[in-house]
C-alpha positions in Angstrom: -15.7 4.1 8.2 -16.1 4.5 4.7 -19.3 6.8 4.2 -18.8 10.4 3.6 -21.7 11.5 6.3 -21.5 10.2 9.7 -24.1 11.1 12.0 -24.9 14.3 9.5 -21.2 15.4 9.4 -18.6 15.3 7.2 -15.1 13.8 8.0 -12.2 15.8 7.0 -8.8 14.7 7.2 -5.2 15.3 6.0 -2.2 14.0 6.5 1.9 14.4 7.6 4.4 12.0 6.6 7.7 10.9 7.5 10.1 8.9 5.8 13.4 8.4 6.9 15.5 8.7 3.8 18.0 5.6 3.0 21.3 7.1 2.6 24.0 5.7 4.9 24.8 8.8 7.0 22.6 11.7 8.3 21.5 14.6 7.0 24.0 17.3 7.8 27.0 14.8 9.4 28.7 11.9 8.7 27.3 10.0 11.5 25.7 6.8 10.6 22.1 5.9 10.8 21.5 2.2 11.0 19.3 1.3 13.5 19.6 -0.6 17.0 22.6 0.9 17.8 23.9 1.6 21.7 22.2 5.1 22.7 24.4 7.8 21.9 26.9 5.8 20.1 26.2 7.5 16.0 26.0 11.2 17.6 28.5 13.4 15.7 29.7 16.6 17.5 27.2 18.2 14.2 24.7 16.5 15.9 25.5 17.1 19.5 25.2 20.5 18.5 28.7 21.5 19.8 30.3 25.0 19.4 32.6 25.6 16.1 30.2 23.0 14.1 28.5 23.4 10.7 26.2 21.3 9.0 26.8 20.2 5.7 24.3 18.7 3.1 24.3 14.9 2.4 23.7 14.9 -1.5 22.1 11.3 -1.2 19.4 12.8 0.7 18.5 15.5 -1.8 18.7 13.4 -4.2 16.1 10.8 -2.7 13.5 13.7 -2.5 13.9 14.8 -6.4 13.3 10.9 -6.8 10.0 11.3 -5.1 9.0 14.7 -6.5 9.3 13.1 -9.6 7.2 9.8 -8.5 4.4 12.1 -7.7 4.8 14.3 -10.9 5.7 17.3 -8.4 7.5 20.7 -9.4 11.3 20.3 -7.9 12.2 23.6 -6.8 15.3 24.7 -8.7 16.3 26.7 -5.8 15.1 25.8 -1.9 16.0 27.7 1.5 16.7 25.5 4.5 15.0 27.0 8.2 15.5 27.1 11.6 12.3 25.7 13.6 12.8 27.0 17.0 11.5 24.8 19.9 12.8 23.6 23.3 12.7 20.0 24.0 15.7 17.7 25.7 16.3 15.6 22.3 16.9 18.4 20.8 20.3 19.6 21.4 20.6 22.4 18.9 17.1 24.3 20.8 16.2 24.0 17.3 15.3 21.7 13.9 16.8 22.4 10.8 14.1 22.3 8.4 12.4 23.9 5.3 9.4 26.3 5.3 8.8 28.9 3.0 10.4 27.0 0.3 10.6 23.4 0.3 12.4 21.0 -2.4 9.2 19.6 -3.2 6.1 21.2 -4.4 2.8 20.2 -5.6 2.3 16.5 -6.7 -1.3 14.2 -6.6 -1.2 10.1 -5.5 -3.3 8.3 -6.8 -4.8 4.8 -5.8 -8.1 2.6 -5.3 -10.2 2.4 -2.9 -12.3 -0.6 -3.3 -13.0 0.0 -7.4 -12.8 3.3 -7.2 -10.0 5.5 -8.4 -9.3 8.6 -5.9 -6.2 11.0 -5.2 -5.0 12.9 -2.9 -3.2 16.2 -3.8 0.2 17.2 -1.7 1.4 20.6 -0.8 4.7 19.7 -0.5 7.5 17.6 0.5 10.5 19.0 2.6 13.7 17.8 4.0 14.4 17.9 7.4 16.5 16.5 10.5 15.1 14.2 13.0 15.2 15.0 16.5 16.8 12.4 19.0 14.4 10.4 22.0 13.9 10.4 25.4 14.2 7.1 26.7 12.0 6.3 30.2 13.3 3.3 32.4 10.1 3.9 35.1 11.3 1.1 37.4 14.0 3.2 38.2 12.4 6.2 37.6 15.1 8.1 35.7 14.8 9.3 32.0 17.9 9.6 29.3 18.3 11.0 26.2 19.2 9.0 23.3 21.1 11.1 20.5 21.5 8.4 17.6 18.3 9.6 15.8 19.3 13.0 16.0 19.8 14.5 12.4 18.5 11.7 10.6 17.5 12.5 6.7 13.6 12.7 6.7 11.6 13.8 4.1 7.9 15.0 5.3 5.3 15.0 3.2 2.2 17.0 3.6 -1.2 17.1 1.8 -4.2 18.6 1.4 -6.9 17.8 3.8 -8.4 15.5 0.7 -10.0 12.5 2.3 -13.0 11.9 3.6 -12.7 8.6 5.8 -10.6 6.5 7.4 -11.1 4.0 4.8 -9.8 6.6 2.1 -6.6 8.1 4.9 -5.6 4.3 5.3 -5.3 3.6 1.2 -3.6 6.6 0.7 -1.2 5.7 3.4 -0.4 2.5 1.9 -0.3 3.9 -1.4 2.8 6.5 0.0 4.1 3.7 1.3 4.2 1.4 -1.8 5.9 4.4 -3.6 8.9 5.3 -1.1 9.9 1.7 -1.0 9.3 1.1 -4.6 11.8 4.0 -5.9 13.9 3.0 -2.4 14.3 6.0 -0.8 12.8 4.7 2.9 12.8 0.9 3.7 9.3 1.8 5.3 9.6 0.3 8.2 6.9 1.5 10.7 7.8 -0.4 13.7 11.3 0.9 13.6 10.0 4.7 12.6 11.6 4.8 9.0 7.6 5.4 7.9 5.6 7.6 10.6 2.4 9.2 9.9 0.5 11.8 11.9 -3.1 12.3 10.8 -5.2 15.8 11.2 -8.9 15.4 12.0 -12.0 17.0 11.8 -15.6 17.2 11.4 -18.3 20.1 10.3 -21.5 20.5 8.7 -21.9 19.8 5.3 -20.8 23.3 3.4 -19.2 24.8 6.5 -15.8 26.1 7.3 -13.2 23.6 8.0 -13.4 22.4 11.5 -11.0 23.0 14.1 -8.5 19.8 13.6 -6.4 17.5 15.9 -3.6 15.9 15.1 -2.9 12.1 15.9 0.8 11.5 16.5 3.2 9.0 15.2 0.8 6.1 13.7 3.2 3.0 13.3 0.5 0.6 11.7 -2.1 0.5 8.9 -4.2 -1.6 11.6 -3.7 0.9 14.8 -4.1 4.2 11.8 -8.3 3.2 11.2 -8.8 2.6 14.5 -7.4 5.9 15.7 -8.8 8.0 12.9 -12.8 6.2 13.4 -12.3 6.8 17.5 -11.5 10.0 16.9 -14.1 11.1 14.3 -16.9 9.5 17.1 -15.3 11.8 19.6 -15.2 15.2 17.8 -18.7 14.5 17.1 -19.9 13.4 20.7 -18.2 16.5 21.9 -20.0 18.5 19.1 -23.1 17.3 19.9 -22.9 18.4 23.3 -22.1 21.3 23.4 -18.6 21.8 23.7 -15.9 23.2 21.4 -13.0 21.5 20.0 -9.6 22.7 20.7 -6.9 22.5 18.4 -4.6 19.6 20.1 -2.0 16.8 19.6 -2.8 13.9 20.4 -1.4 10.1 20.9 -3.2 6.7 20.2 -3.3 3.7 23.2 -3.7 0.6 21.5 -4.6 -0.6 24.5 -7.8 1.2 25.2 -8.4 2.2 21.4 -8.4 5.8 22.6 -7.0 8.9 21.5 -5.4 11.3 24.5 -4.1 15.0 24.1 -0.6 15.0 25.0 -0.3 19.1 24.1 -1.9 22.2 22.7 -1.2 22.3 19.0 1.4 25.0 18.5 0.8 27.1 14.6 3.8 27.8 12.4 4.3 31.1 14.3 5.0 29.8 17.9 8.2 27.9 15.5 9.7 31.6 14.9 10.9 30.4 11.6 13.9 32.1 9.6 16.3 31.0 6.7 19.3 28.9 8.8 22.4 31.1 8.2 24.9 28.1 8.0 23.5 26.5 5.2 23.2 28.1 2.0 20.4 28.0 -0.6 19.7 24.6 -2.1 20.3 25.0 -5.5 18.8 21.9 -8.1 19.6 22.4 -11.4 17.9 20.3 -14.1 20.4 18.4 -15.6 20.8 17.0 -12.0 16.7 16.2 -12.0 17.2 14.5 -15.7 20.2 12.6 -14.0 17.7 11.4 -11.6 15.0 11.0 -13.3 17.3 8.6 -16.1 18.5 6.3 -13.6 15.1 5.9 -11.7 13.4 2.5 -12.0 9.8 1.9 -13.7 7.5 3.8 -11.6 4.2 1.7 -10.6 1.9 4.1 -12.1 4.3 4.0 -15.3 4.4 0.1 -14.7 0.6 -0.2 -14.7 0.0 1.8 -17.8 2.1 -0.7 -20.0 0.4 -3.5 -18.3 -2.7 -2.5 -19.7 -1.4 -1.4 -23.2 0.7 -5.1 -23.4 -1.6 -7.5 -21.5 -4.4 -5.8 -22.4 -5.2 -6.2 -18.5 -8.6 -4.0 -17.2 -6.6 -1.1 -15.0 -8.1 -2.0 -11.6 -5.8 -5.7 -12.5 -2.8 -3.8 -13.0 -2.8 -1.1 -10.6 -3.5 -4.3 -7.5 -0.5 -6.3 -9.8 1.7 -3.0 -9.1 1.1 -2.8 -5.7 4.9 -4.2 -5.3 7.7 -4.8 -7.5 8.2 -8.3 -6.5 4.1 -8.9 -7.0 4.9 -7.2 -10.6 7.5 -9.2 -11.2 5.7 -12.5 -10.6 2.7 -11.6 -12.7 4.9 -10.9 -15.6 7.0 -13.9 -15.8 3.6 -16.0 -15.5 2.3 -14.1 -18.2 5.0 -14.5 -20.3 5.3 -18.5 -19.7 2.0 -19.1 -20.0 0.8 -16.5 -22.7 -2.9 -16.2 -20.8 -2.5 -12.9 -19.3 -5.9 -12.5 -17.6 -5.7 -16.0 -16.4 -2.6 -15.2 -14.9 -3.6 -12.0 -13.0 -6.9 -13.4 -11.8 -5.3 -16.2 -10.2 -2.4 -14.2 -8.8 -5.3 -11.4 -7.3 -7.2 -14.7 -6.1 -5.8 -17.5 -4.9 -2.4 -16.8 -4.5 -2.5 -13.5 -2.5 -5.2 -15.8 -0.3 -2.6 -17.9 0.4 -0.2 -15.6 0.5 -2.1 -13.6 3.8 -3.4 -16.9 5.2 0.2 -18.1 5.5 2.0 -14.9 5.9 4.6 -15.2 3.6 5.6 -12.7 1.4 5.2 -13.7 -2.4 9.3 -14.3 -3.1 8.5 -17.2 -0.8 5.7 -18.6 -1.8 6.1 -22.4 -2.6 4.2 -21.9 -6.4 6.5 -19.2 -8.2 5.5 -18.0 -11.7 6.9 -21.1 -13.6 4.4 -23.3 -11.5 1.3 -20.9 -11.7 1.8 -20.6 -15.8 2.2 -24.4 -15.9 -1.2 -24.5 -14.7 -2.1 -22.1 -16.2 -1.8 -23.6 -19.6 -3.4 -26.6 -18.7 -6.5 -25.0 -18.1 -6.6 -22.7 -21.3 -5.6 -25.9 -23.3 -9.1 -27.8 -21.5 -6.6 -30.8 -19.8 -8.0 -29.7 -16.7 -11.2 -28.1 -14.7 -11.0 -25.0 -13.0 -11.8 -26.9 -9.9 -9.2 -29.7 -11.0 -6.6 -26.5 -10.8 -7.6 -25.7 -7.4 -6.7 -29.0 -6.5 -3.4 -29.2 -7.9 -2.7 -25.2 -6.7 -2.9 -27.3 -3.5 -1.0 -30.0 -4.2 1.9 -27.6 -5.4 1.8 -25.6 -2.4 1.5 -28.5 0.3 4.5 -29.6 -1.4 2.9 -32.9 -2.7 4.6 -32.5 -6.4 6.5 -30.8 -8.2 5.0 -31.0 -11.8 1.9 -29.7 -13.0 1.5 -32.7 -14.8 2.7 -35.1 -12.6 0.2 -34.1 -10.2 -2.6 -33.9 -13.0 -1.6 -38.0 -14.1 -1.5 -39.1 -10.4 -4.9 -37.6 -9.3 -6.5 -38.4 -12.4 -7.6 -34.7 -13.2 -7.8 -34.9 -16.6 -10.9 -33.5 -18.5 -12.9 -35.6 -20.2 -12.4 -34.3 -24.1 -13.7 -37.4 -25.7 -16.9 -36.3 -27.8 -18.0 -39.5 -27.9 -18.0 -40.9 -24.5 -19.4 -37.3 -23.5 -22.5 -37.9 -25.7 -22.9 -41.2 -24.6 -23.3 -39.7 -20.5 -25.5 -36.8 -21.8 -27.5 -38.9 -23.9 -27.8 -41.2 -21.0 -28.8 -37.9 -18.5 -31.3 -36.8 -20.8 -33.2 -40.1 -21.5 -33.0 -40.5 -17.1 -34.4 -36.9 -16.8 -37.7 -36.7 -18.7 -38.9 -34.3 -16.4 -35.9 -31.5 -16.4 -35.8 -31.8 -20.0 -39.6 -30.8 -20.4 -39.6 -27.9 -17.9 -36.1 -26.7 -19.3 -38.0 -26.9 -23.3 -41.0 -24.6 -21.1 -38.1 -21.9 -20.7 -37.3 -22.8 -17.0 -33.2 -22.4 -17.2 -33.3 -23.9 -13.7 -33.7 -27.2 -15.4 -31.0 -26.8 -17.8 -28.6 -26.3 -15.1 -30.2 -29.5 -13.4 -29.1 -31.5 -16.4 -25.8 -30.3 -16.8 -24.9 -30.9 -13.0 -26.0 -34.5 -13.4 -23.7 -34.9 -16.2 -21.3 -33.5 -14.4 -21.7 -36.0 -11.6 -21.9 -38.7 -14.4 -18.0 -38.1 -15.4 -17.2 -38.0 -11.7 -16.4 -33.9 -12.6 -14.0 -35.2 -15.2 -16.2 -33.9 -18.5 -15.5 -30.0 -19.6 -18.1 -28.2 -18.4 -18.1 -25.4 -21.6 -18.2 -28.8 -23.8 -21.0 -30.4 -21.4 -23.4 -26.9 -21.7 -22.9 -26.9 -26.2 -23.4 -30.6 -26.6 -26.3 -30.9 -24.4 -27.9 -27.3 -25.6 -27.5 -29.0 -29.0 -29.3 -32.5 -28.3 -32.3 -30.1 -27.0 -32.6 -28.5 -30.0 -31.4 -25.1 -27.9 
């Protein structure tokens, strides 16, 4: 759904992320975190929550959320105060979640992306550290449930924003645009199926100009895909039950991929029912800002950062380099092609076109694509030099990917591709074209353009496709005195 309106309201929605943070042991123990392990097997007596313990703060983990406040041009807090979040639940061995509230690491900070051609951003509110909780494993065919403890105190970071976006269409580029930037600076591999990359979205609908509607939140999205279609069902069911009558109550709820339905699993608990208060055991995180200039020294190229110089270098349009920066390796391509073959725009416009086609038809990523950026700027430079059609390209873009050749101009030689450059065997077909087409020529001289392009397709068909089109349309324009 991407119109603001639907059925006279307005969609309003914001959204929770987590990201499992990359460091090599959790957040408060030296347990390991790598994933697949045998239940209960990376459960430290820190995260068993057994008497005598203390937590203790993994560095690599604070140090992966000044990476993203600075990705998102946030303030990093020089001083942060780590909570207790007080809940009961069997994977949570501690009875509560070490967290931050009142002051989080992260503060402030906008994303920025395109949807479609249009530039939006979301603002965030923050971006907090926290543990993860462990997981209740069901076996029903035995109907006995276990708790696995291997998650429990893995390094998240959650980030939060303001309910900014008005559609599905607008949540899920946002989403993706998080998700390009945590894996870009590598602090979360991202995976979604595994739960490194978790978002829960809050919904809601209201008049046009009214308060903020009562929201529900939608729990634990693992896919871009299953994320729209959660989101749209749940905007036509706020609104159905709206229309009826009835009230929306504040809920959490879980998406069936199976019957494209959202259910409530729970009431939605406020930050009250939590009982918050600073965790005693942990002192106050301190971030001085020679430690943030650290950081920020040894970071890579941000995208945004990234895109910027591709417009200032290349002299690309920004909608070109912002899609070229979606990953580093898509980046990384365009610039070697650009470089080899000196035809920047050519370069990206073929990269945006037919190589990400081919990229999602055969669903390979684009480090295994069989025409790297060598091969693209090859053929690139025979089309800006006129040895071959854009339409001769295509055909050797397919020999090169079928695995046919090897060498642009192998390929070019053995299909017999070339343009036809020679004036004077081009004058001789148009002259030919002209004298058999009495007709187009007259209605073209009447100011009928229609005509014109009549001519030049028979004088394409004349070389057998083989004549330059640009050289076709000035010659013949010429010979009718155009």
């Amino acid at each position: 759904m991407s119109a603001k309106l639907i059925q006279g309201y307005e969609v309003v929605i914001g959204f929770e992320t987590h990201a499992q943070l990359s460091t090599q042991s959790k957040i408060f123990s030296r347990a390991p975190t790598a994933f697949g392990a045998e239940p209960n097997t990376q459960a430290s007596p820190v995260d068993l929550a057994l008497p005598g313990t203390l937590p203790v703060m993994n560095k690599g983990a604070v140090e992966r959320a000044i990476e993203f406040g600075l990705a998102v041009n946030a303030h990093i807090a020089p001083r942060s105060i780590f909570a207790r979040k007080n809940y009961f639940y069997p994977d949570l061995p501690k009875g509560y979640q070490i967290s931050q509230y009142e002051i989080p690491v992260v503060q402030g900070g906008v994303v920025e992306f395109y949807l479609g051609d249009e530039k939006r951003s979301v603002r965030l509110v923050r971006a907090h550290l926290e543990e993860d909780a462990g997981k209740s494993l069901h076996e029903d065919f035995i109907g006995q449930s276990g708790i696995d403890l291997n998650r429990a105190g893995t390094p998240l970071l959650e980030i939060v924003t303001e309910p900014d976006m008005r559609s599905s269409d607008e949540a899920v580029a946002y989403a993706k645009e998080l998700h390009k930037i945590v894996t870009w600076i590598g602090i979360c591999d991202g995976n979604m199926q595994e739960g490194s990359f978790r978002c829960d979205a809050n919904v809601s609908v209201r008049k046009p100009g009214a308060p903020l509607g009562t929201r529900r939140e939608i729990k634990n999205l693992n896919s871009f895909k299953f994320m729209q279609q959660a989101i749209d069902y749940e905007i036509r069911w706020q609104i159905e039950e709206i229309e009826d009558g009835r009230a929306i109550q504040q809920a959490t709820v879980l998406f069936d991929p199976d019957t494209g339905e959202t259910r409530a699993m729970r009431t939605k608990e406020d930050a009250a029912d939590y009982r918050y208060f600073p965790d005693p055991d942990l002192p106050p995180l301190v971030v001085a800002p020679e430690w943030v200039e650290r950081v920020r020294s040894e970071m890579a190229e941000l995208p945004r950062v990234m895109a910027a110089r591709f417009v200032k270098d290349y002299g690309l349009p920004e909608y070109d380099a912002t899609t070229l920066t979606q990953s580093k390796a898509m980046a990384a391509y365009f610039e070697t092609a650009a470089k080899a073959s000196g035809q920047a725009k050519l370069a990206s416009n073929w990269i945006m076109g037919e190589l990400s086609r081919r990229i999602n038809v055969g669903e390979v990523s684009i480090d295994e694509a069989p025409v790297g950026p060598a091969k693209l700027a090859a053929l690139i430079k025979r089309i800006a030099d006129g040895t071959i059609s854009n339409n001769a390209a295509k055909q050797v873009f397919d020999a090169l990917w079928g695995g046919e050749g090897t060498e642009v101009d192998a390929i070019i030689e053995a299909q017999g591709l070339k343009q036809m450059n020679d004036a004077g065997a081009l004058e001789k077909i148009i002259d030919e074209v002209i004298a058999a087409n009495p007709d187009n020529v007259a209605q073209f001289k009447a100011g009928k353009d229609k005509a014109f392009n009549a001519l030049v397709g028979q004088a394409m068909k004349a070389s057998k496709g083989k004549a330059n089109p640009a050289q076709v349309n000035e010659m013949l324009r010429k010979k009718l005195g155009a």
